[in-house]
Steps between C-alpha positions, in 0.01 A plus 500: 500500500481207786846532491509887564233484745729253717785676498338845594281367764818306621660804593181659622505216727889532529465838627238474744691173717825729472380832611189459738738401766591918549211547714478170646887496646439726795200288621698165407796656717266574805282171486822298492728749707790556229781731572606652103786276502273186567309631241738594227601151540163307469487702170789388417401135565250557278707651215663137589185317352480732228828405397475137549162498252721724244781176523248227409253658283665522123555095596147426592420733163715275255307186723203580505420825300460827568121488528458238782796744671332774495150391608741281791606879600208624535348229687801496763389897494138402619648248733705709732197745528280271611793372756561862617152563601521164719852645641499582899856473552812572362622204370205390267470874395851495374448150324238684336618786389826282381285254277328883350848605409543148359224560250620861387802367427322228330297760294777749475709238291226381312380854393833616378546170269146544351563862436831441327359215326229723318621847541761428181442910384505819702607288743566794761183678465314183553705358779444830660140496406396184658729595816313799513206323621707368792518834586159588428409237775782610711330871474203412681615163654601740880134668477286252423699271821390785702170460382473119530658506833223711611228265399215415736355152457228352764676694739828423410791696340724375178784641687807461292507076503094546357682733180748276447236230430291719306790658286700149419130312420498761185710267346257288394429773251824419272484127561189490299661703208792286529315187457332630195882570347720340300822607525828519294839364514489187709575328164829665461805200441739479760800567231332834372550585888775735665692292743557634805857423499520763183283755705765542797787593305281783333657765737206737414206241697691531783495855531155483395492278831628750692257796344188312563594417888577832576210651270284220672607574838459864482153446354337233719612654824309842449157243532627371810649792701373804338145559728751366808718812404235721458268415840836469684663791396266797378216341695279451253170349538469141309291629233766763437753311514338225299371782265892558429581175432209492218631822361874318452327190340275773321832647315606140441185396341477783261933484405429170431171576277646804305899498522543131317532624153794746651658173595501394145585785335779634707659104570465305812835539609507871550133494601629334835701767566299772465179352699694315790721826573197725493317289748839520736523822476112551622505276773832683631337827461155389664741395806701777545234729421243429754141442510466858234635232242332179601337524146869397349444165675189451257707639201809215540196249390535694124878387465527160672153372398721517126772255603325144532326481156782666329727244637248244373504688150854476512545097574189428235724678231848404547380110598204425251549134531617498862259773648379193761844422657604873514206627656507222750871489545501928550173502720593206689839676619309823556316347729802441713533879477158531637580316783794675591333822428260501730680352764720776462248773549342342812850461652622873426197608637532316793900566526483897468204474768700316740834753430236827557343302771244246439177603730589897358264664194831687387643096461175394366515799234851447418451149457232509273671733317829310430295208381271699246822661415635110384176480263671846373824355513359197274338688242840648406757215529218363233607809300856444555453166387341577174782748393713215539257299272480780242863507465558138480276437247605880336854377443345172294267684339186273671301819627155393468 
């Protein structure tokens, strides 16, 4: 049950440090002055330090364990929020917020080998069961920043460095759990171990590379630039706009609560398909369609919010004994993709305002719409991805 209660309150935690930043962005980007491209790129940066943590931490696991890891994680967690609230300029704000992404990728690692380690049947319905709570969090992680933000102590308001404080101290909540733990696996010989040398020829990890990066991608960036779209575009109020964003993460939650056993009955592979094209297919439509279908932005969170833990599923069955080295090796290189990804979208936006004219609100519209229409774009090369998976592993009769 300790066990259990870490790794649901770690992605409680998880969710909140990812997705409180929606309402927060357009204050960080006037306090500080960033143009979209500046800021596509200090997210970027920061999917930099996610990645980095996702390198080392399957190491420091076989070192150390995967208890004193996870409680580390957490602790860097509390760390940067304390060191954002002291921020005044740039530069020791984006230490910060580097060393936060440091411990979700920390955390994000050391979930995903706990949760293979113990989740040995109906593997997708509980990988999507404890992700669901990531979305839970994620759900109400935009309101509840609005409501911190607005906080009135002796005079003096939270503002968004305040709720970054306040939301990243709640991890204190799962180190205690984690302390009381014992957890399984570290004992595991080296020789019962898949070597990563083994792992790279498997042609199917590397598409499942390519299927989490994209799926990733398309999935992180709606937390990020989804209220921007909304206030910038349609003109929405921030609570509207923010209201949106806990709608999408809404649909997530409750595809991720209620959809797992799906994932186990129909197979992973095909699974991917279906959920990553459907949530392309809604963001395209919410895009073309206008603000009368902003509500298909909220209803891409039921098909993405389906590709990390079934990807997870996926790696925990086909590598029981080697779950640690291909989660870290396959996160690790998605987090390049993260990188990229949202470098990407900040630079389209800012290149398509520049060609439509960069002080104009038809080059600020168009903008913003080419570089939603890249998380679109993501969400079904993912799909693409996985048909090539599904007939890989068809032709070899490895479907799982």
């Amino acid at each position: 049950m300790m066990q259990l209660a870490t790794i649901f309150l770690g992605f409680i935690i998880f969710g909140f440090s990812e997705n409180i930043k929606g309402p927060a962005i357009p204050r960080i980007q006037v306090d500080f002055m960033l143009n979209e491209s500046q800021l596509g790129t200090l997210l970027s940066l920061n999917a930099l330090g996610y990645l980095i943590a996702c390198s080392f931490t399957a190491f420091l696991t076989r070192i150390w364990g995967i208890k004193i890891v996870s409680i580390s994680a957490f602790g860097a967690m509390i760390l940067s929020g304390v060191l954002i609230f002291f921020s005044r300029g740039y530069p020791m704000f984006s230490s910060s917020y580097f060393l936060m992404y440091i411990g979700n990728g920390m955390l994000e690692i050391a979930l995903a080998i706990l949760g293979a380690r113990i989740f040995v049947k109906n593997t997708g319905t509980m990988m999507n069961l404890t992700h669901g709570f990531y979305g839970l969090s994620s759900t109400v992680a935009p309101l509840i920043a609005i409501g911190v933000m607005s906080v009135n102590i002796s005079g003096h308001t939270l503002d968004w460095r305040g709720m970054y404080l306040v939301m990243l101290s709640l991890s204190i909540v799962p180190i205690i759990f984690a302390l009381g733990s014992s957890f399984p696996g570290d004992d595991l010989p080296d020789s019962d171990r898949v070597p990563l040398k083994m792992l790279v020829r498997d042609r199917a990890i590397w598409f499942m590379v390519l299927i989490l990066s994209f799926g990733v991608v398309s999935e992180l960036a709606v937390g990020g630039w989804l209220v921007n779209y909304l206030e910038k575009v349609y003109e929405w109020d921030t609570v509207t706009a923010s209201g949106m964003l806990s709608a999408f993460f809404l649909c997530f939650t409750l595809a991720r609560l209620l959809l797992g056993p799906v994932t186990d009955k129909i197979g992973f592979n095909l699974s991917l398909i279906i959920f990553s094209g459907s949530s392309a297919i809604c963001t395209f439509a919410a895009i073309l369609g206008g603000e009368k279908l902003a509500f298909l932005f909220a209803a891409a969170g039921i098909g993405i919010a389906m590709v990390y833990p079934t990807v997870m599923a996926f790696i925990a069955k086909r590598y029981p004994n080697g779950s640690d080295t291909a989660i870290t090796f396959t996160v690790t290189l998605m987090g390049v993709g993260s990188v990229v990804g949202n470098y990407l979208i900040g630079g389209i936006i800012e290149a398509v305002k520049n060609l439509y004219g960069p002080d104009t609100t038809i080059g600020l519209l168009r903008g913003l719409q080419a570089g939603y229409g890249f998380i679109g774009m993501c969400a079904a090369i993912c799909a693409i991805c996985s048909c090539f998976l599904y007939r890989f592993l068809k032709k070899r009769k490895e479907l799982i």
